[in-house]
C-alpha positions as a Markdown table, in Angstrom:
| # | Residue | x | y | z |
|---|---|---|---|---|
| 1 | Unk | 21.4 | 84.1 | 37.7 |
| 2 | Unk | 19.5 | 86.2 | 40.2 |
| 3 | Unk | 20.3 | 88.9 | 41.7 |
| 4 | Unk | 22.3 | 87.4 | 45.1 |
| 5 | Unk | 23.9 | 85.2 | 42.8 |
| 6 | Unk | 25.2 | 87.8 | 40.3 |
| 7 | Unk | 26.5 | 89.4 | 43.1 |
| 8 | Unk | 28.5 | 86.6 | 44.8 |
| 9 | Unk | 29.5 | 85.6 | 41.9 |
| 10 | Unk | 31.3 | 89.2 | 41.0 |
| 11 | Unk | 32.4 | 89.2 | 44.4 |
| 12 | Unk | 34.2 | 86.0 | 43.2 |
| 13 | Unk | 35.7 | 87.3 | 40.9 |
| 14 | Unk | 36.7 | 90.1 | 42.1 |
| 15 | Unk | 38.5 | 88.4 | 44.8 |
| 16 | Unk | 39.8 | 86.1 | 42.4 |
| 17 | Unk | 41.2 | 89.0 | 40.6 |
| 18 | Unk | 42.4 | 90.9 | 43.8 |
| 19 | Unk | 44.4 | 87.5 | 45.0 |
| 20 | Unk | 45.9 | 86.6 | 41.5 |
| 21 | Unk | 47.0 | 90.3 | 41.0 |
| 22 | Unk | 49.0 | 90.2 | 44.3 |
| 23 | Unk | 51.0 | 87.4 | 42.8 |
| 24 | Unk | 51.5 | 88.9 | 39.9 |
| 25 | Unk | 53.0 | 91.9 | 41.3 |
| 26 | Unk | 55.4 | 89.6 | 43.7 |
| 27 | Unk | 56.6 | 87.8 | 40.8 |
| 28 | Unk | 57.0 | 90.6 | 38.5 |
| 29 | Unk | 59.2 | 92.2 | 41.8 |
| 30 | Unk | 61.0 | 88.7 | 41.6 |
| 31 | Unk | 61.8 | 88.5 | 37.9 |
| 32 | Unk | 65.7 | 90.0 | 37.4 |
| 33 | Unk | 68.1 | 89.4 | 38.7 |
| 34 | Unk | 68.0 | 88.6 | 42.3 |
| 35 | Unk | 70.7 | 89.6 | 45.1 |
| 36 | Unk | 71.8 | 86.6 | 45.7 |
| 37 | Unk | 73.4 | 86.6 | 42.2 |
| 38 | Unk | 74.6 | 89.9 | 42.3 |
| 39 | Unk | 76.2 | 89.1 | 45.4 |
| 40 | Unk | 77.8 | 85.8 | 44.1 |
| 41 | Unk | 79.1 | 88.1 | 40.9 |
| 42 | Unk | 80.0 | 91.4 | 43.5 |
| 43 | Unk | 82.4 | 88.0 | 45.3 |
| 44 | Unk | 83.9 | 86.7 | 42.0 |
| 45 | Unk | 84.8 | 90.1 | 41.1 |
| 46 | Unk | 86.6 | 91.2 | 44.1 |
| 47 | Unk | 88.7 | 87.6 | 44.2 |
| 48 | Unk | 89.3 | 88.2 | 40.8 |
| 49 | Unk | 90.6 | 91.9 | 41.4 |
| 50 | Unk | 92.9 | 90.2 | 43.9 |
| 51 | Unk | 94.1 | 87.8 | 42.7 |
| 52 | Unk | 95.2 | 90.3 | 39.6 |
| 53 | Unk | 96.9 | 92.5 | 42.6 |
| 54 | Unk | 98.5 | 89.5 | 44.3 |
| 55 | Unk | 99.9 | 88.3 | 41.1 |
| 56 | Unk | 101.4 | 91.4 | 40.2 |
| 57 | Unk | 103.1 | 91.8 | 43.6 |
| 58 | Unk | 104.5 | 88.8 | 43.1 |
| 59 | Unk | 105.8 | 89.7 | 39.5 |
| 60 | Unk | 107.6 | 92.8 | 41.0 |
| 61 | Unk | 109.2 | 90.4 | 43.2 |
| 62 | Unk | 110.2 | 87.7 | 41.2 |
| 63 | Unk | 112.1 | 91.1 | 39.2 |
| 64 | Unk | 113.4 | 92.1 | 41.9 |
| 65 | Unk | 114.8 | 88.9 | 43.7 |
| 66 | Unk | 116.7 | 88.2 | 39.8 |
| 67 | Unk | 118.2 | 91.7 | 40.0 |
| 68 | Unk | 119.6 | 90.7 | 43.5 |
| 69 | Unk | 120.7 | 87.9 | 42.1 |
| 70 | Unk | 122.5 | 89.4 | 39.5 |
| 71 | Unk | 124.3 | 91.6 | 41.5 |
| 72 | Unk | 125.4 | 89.3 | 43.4 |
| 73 | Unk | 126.8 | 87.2 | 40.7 |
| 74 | Unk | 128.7 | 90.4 | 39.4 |
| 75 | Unk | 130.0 | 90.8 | 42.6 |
| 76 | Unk | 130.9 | 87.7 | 43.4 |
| 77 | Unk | 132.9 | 87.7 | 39.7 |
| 78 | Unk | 134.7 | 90.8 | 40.8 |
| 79 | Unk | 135.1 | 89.5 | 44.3 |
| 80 | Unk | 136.7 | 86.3 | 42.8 |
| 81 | Unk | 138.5 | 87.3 | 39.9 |
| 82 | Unk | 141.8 | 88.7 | 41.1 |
| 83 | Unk | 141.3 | 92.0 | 39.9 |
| 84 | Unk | 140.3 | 94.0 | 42.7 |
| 85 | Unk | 144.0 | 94.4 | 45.0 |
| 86 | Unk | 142.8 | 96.3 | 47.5 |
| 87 | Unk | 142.5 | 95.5 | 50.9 |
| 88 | Unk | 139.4 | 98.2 | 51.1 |
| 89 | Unk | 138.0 | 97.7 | 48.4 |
| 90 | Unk | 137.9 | 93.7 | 48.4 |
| 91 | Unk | 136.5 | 94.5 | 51.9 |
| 92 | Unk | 133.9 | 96.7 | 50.5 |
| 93 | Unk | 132.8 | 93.8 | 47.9 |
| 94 | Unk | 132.6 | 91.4 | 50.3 |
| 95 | Unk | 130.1 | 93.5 | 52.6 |
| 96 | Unk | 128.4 | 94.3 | 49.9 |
| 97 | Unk | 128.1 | 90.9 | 48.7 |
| 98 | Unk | 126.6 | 90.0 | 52.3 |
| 99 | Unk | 124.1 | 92.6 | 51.9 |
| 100 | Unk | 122.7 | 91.5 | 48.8 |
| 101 | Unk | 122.5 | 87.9 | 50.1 |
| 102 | Unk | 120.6 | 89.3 | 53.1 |
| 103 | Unk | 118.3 | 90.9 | 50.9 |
| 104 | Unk | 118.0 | 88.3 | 48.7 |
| 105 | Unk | 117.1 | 86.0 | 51.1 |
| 106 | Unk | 114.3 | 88.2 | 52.4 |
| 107 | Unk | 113.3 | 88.5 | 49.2 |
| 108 | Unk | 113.0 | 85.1 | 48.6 |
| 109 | Unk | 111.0 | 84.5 | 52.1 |
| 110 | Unk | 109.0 | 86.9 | 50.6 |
| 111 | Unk | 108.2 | 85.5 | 47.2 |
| 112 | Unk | 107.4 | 82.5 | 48.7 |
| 113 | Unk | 105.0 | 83.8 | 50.8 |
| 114 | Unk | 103.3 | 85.7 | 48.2 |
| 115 | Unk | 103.2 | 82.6 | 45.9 |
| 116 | Unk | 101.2 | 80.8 | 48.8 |
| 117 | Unk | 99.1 | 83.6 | 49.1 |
| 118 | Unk | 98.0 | 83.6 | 45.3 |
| 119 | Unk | 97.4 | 79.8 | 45.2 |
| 120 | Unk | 95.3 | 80.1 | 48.0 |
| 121 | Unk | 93.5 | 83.3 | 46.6 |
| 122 | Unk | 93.4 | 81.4 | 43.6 |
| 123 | Unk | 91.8 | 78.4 | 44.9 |
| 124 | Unk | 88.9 | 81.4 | 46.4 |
| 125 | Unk | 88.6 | 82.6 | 42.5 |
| 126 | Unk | 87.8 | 78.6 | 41.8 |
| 127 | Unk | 85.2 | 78.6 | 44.4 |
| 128 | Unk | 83.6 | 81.5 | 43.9 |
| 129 | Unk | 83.3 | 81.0 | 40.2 |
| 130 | Unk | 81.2 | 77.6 | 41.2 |
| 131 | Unk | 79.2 | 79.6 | 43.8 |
| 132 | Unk | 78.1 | 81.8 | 41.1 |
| 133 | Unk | 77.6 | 79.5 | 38.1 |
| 134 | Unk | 75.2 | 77.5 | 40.7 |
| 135 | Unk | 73.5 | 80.5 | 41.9 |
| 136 | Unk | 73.1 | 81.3 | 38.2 |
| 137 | Unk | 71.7 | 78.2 | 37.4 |
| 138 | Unk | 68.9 | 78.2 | 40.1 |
| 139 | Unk | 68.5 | 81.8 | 39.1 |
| 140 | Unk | 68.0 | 81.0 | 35.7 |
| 141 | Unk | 65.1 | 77.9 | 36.5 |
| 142 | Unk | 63.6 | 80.5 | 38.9 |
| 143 | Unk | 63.1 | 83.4 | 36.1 |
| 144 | Unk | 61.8 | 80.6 | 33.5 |
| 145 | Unk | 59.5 | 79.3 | 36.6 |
| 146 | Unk | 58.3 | 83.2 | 37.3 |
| 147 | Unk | 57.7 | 84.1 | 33.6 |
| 148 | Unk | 55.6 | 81.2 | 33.2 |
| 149 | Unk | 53.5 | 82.1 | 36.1 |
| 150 | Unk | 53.4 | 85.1 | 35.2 |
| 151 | Unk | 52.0 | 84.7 | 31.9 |
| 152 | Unk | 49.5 | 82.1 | 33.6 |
| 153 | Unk | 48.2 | 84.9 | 36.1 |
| 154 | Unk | 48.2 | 87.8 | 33.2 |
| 155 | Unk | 45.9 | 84.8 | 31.1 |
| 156 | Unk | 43.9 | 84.4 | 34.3 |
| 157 | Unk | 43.4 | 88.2 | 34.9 |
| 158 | Unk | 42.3 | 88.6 | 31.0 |
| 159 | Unk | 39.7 | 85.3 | 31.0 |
| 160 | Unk | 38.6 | 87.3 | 35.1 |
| 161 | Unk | 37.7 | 90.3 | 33.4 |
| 162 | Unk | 36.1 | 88.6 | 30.6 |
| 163 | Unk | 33.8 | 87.5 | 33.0 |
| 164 | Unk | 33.1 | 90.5 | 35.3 |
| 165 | Unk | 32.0 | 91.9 | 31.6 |
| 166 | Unk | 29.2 | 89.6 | 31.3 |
| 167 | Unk | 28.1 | 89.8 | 34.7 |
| 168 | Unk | 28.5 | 93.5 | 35.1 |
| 169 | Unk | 25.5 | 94.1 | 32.9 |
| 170 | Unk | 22.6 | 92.2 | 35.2 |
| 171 | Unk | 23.9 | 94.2 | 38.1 |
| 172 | Unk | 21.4 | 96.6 | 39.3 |
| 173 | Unk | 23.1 | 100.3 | 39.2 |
| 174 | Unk | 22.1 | 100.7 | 42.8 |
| 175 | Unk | 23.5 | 97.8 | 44.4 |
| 176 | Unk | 26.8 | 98.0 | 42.1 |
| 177 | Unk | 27.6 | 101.1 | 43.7 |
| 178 | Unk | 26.7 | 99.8 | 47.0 |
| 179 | Unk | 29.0 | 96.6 | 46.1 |
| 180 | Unk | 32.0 | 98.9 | 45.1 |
| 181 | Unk | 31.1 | 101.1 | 48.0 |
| 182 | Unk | 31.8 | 98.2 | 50.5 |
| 183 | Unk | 34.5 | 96.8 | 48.2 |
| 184 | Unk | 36.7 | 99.6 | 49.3 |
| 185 | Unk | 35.4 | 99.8 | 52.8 |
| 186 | Unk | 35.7 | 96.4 | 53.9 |
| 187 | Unk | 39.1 | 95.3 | 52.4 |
| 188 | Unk | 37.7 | 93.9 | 49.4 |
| 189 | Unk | 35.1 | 91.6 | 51.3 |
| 190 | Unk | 31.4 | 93.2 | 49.9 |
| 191 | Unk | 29.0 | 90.0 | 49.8 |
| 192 | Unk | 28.9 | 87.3 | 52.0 |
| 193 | Unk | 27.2 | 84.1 | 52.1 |
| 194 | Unk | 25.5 | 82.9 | 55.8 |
| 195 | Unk | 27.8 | 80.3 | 57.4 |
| 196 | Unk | 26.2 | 78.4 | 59.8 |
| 197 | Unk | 23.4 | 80.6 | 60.8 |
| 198 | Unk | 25.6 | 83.8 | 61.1 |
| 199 | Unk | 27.4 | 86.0 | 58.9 |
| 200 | Unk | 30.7 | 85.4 | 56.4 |
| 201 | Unk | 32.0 | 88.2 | 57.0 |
| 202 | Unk | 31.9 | 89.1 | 60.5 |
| 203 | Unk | 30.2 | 86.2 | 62.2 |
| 204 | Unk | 27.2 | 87.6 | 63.7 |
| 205 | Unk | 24.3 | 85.5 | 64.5 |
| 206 | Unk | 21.7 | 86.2 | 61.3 |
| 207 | Unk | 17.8 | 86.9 | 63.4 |
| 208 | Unk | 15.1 | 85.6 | 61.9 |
| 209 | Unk | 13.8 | 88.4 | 59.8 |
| 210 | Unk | 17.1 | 88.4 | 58.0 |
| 211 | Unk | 16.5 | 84.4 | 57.6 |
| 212 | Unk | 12.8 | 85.4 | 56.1 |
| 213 | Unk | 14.0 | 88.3 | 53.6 |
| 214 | Unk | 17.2 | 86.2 | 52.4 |
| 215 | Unk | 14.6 | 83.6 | 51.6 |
| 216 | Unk | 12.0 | 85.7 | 49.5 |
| 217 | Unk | 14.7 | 88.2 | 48.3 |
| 218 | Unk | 18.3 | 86.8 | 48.2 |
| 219 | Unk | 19.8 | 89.4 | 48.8 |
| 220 | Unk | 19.8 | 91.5 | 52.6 |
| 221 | Unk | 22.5 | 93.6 | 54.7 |
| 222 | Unk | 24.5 | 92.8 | 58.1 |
| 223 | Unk | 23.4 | 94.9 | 61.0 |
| 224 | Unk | 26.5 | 94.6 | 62.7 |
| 225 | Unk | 29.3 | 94.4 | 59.5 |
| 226 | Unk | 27.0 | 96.1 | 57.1 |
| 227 | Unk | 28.2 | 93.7 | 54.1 |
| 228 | Unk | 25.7 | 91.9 | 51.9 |
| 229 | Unk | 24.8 | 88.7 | 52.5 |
| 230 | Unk | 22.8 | 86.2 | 50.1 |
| 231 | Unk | 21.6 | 83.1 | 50.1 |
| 232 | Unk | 22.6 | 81.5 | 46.3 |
């Protein structure tokens, strides 16, 4: 190559390199575990922990409503039974036995509306547990997806460099620290090719005494972007 070329052509690569390296760091960002799965698991787990607390409420009162109960029917055998003589006292059973019916009714509204309450949590466990398995799924043919570009770009990167090694050495020393110079001023963008009679890089018109040394030399410099420009 000459020497425009073998500038362009690290220029290329460099790019190349510069563009694929980007990736690389997007998809290394993306590889674990996304928030979209940790929010689907964060879900599960807080119907889960609910369901746990509405189940136990209702075990409490399924206790409770049978201890009624059985007071009640201990009452009601006391009530019934001819022993108790007393006028007060039989009163006394009987109001107590009203009580207990009272609250066993209320406890029983309440059960029932607990029991609702769990099958419908339940039903949100069910649901959420799909929501994550498929959320696990696509996250799982996303990571194999990303680690498989990812070792593409890293095998890219390696053959880039492999090639900036062999072109490094016909580089002038002078015009490689003018190309890294640029490099860092101009966003990456050193040498530039002309593109329809004006400049790659910034678009300005190229006079003719650029035209004449970019024929004899190659190589030349933009007086308005200062980049170089060759003709390859």
């Amino acid at each position: 190559m000459t020497r425009g070329a073998d500038l362009y052509r690290l220029q290329c690569l460099d790019r190349d390199g510069d563009e694929r390296r980007r990736r690389l760091a997007e998809v290394e960002a993306a590889l674990g575990e996304s928030e979209a799965l940790l929010q689907a698991r964060r879900s599960l787990e807080s119907v889960q922990a609910l369901v746990k607390k509405q189940a136990v409420s209702q075990r409490d009162l399924e206790l409770e409503t049978q201890g009624v109960a059985n007071k009640i029917s201990r009452s009601e055998q006391r009530l019934y039974s001819g022993a108790v003589t007393n006028p007060k006292e039989l009163t006394d059973l009987q109001s107590e036995v009203a009580s207990l019916r009272r609250r066993r009714q209320k406890l029983e509204d309440d059960l029932l509306a607990a029991m609702i309450e769990l099958e419908e949590t339940q039903d949100a466990q069910v649901d959420a547990q799909r929501h994550l398995d498929q959320t696990q799924a696509q996250w799982t043919s996303q990571q194999t997806d990303l680690a498989a570009e990812r070792d593409k770009l890293q095998d890219k990167l390696a053959e880039i460099e492999r090639m900036r090694t062999q072109v490094l050495p016909k580089i002038d020393a002078a015009d490689l620290a003018n190309y890294q110079t640029l490099r860092r001023r101009k966003s990456g963008l050193a040498v530039v090719q002309v593109s329809n009679g004006a400049c790659g890089g910034c678009g300005l018109a190229v006079p003719p005494s650029l035209e004449w040394q970019l024929r004899h030399e190659e190589v030349g410099t933009c007086s308005n972007c200062g980049r170089i420009i060759v003709r390859v």
